[in-house]
C-alpha positions as CSV (number, residue, x, y, z in Angstrom):
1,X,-63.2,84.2,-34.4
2,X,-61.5,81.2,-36.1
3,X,-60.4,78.3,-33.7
4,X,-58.0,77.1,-35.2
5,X,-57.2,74.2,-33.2
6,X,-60.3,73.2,-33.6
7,X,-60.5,73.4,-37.5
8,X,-57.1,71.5,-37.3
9,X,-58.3,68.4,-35.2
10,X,-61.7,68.3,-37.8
11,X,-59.5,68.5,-40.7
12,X,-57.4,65.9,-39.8
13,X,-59.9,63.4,-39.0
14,X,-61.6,64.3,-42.8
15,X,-58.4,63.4,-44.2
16,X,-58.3,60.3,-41.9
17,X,-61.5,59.0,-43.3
18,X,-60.6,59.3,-46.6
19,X,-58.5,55.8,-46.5
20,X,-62.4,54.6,-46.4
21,X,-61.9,54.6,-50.3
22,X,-59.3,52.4,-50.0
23,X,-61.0,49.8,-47.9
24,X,-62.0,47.1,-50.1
25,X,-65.8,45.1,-49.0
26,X,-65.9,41.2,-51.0
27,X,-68.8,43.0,-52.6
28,X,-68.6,43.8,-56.0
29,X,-70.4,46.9,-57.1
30,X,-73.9,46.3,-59.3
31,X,-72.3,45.9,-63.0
32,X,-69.9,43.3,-61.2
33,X,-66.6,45.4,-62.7
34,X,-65.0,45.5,-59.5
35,X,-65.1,45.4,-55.4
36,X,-66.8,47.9,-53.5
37,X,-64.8,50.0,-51.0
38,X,-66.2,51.3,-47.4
39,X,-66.9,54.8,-48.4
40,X,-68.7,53.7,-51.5
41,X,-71.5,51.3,-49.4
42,X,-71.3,54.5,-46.8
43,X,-72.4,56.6,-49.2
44,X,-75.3,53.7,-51.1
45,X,-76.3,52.9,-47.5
46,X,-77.2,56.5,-46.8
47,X,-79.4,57.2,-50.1
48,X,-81.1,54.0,-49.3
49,X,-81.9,55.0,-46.0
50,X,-83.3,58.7,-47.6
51,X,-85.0,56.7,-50.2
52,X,-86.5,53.9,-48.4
53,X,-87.5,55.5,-45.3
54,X,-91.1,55.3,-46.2
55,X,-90.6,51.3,-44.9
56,X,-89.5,51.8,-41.9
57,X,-90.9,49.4,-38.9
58,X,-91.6,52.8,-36.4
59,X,-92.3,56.6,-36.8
60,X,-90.2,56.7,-34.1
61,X,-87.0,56.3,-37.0
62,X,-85.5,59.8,-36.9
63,X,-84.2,59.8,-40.3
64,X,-81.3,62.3,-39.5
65,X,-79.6,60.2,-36.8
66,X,-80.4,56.9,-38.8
67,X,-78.5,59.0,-41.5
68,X,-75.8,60.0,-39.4
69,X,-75.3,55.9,-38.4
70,X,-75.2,54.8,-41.8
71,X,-72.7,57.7,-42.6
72,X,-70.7,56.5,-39.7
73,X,-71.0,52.9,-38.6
74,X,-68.1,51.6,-40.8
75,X,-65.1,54.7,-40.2
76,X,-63.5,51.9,-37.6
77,X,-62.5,49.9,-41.1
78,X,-59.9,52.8,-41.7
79,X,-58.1,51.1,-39.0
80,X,-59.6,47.5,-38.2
81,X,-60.4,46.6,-42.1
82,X,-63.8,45.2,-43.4
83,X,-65.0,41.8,-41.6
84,X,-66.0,39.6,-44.3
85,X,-70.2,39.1,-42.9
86,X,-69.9,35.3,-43.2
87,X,-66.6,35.7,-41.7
88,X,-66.8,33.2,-38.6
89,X,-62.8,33.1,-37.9
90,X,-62.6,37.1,-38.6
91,X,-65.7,37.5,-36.5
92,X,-63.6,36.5,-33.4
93,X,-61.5,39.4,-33.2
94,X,-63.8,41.6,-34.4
95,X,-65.1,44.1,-31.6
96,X,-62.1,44.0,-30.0
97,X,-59.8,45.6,-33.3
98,X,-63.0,47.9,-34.1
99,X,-63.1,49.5,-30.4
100,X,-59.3,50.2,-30.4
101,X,-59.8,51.0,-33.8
102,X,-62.6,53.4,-32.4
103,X,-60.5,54.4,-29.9
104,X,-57.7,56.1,-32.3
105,X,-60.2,57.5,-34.7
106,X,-62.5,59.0,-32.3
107,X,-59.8,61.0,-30.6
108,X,-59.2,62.6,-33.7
109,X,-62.1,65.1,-33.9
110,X,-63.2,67.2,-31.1
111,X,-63.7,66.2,-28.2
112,X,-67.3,66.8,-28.2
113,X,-67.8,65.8,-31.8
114,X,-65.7,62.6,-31.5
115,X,-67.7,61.3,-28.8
116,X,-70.9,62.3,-30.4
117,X,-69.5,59.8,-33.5
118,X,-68.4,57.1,-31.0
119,X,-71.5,57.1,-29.5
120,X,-73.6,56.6,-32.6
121,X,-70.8,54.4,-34.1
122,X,-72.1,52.4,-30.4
123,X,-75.6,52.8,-31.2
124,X,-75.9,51.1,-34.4
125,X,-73.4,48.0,-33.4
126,X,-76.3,47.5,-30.9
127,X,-79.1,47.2,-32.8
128,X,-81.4,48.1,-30.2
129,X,-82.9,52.0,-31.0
130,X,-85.5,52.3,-33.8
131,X,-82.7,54.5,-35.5
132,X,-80.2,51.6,-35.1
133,X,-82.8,49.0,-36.3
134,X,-83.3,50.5,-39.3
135,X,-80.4,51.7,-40.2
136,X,-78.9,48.2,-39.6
137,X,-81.4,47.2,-41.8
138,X,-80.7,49.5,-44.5
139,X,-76.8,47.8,-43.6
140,X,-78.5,44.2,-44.6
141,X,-80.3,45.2,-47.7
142,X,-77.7,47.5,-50.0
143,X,-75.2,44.1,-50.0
144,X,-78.0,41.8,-50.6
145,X,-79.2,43.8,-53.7
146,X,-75.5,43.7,-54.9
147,X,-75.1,40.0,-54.1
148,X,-78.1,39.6,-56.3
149,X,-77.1,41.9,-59.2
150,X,-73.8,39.9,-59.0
151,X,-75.3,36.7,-59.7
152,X,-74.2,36.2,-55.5
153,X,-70.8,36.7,-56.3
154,X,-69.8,36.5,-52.7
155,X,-72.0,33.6,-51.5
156,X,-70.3,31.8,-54.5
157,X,-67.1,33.0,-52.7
158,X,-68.2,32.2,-49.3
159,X,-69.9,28.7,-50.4
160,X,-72.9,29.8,-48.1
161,X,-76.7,28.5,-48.7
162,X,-79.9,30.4,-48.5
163,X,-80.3,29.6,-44.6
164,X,-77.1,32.0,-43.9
165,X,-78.5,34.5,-46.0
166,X,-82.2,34.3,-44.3
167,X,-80.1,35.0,-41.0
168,X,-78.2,38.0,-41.8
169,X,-81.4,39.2,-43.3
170,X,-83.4,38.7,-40.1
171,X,-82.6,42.6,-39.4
172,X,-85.0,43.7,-42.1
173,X,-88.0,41.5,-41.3
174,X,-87.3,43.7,-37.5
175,X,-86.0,47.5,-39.4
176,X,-88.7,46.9,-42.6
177,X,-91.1,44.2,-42.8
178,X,-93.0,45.5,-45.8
179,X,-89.7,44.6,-47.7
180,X,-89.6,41.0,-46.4
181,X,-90.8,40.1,-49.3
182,X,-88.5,41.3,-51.1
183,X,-86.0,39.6,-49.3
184,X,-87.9,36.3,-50.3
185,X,-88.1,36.5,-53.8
186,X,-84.2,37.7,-53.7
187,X,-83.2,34.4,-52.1
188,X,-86.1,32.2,-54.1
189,X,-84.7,33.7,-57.6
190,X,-81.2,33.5,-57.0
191,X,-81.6,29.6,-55.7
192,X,-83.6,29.1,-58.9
193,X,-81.3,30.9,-61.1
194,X,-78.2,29.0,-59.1
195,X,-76.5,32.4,-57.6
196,X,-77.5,30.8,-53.9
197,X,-77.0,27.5,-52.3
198,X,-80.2,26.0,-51.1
């Protein structure tokens, strides 16, 4: 039999996380026509994380919950906005407007499901499971190929140098070294072809 109560609560937190779309990142998508919303790099993060999983640092990754993070760790922004990553005035607020933010949106589901989601949302802001790790990695890499596709449209923006970007970064040297490399020539090409600060 049909709960409907309960079909009501999950239906009205789908809607709710459909204001993702409107949620604007300082990213600009890869052909650099316009900004990338939440639900967009939601979605990109996720395929990444299918499509790269071959790279990441433990078999101990389960893919489905790493999956579920990248799916999941940015729903607070439907409430609490996007935080610019090189953001240091907006970073000091930050956890504070994402768990109240957290607080409203999680309520929304059921109970059980909504702290399922809250508690994954908890995981990856940790960065300290092999899920987490890589799929925070996976959260380093999809803005960093756009930055470069972009000619580093939002270092220009945020008049950052390589040494920022290196930082940020560090979470894929830990969630998938093999691509470190990658990361390298990235930063090395775009200070040669000026997109990057040295």
């Amino acid at each position: 039999m049909l709960d409907e109560k309960r079909l009501e609560r999950q239906l009205s937190f789908l809607v709710e996380i459909d204001k993702m779309k409107t949620v604007l990142r300082r990213n600009l998508i890869a052909d650099g026509s316009r900004r990338e919303n939440d639900a967009e790099h939601s979605w990109h993060m996720a395929v990444m994380a299918l499509v790269l999983y071959e790279y990441a640092y433990s078999p101990e990754v389960d893919l489905c919950r790493a999956l579920n993070m990248t799916l999941l760790h940015d729903l607070v922004e439907v409430y609490a906005g996007d935080t610019f990553c090189y953001d240091e005035a907006g970073k000091v607020d930050k956890a504070e407007r994402e768990r109240r933010a957290a607080d409203k949106l999680f309520a929304l589901p059921p109970e059980e499901q909504g702290s399922e989601y809250r508690a994954l949302w908890e995981e990856f802001d940790a960065m300290q499971t092999p899920d987490s790790i890589y799929a925070a990695a996976i959260d380093r890499m999809q803005p960093l190929l756009l930055n470069y596709l972009t000619k580093g449209h939002t270092w220009h923006q945020a008049n950052i140098g390589s040494d920022k970007v290196y930082e940020r970064m560090d979470m894929i040297k830990k969630g998938m070294p093999k691509l470190w490399p990658v990361v390298e020539y990235i930063v090395n090409d775009s200070i040669e072809k000026g997109f990057l600060k040295e």
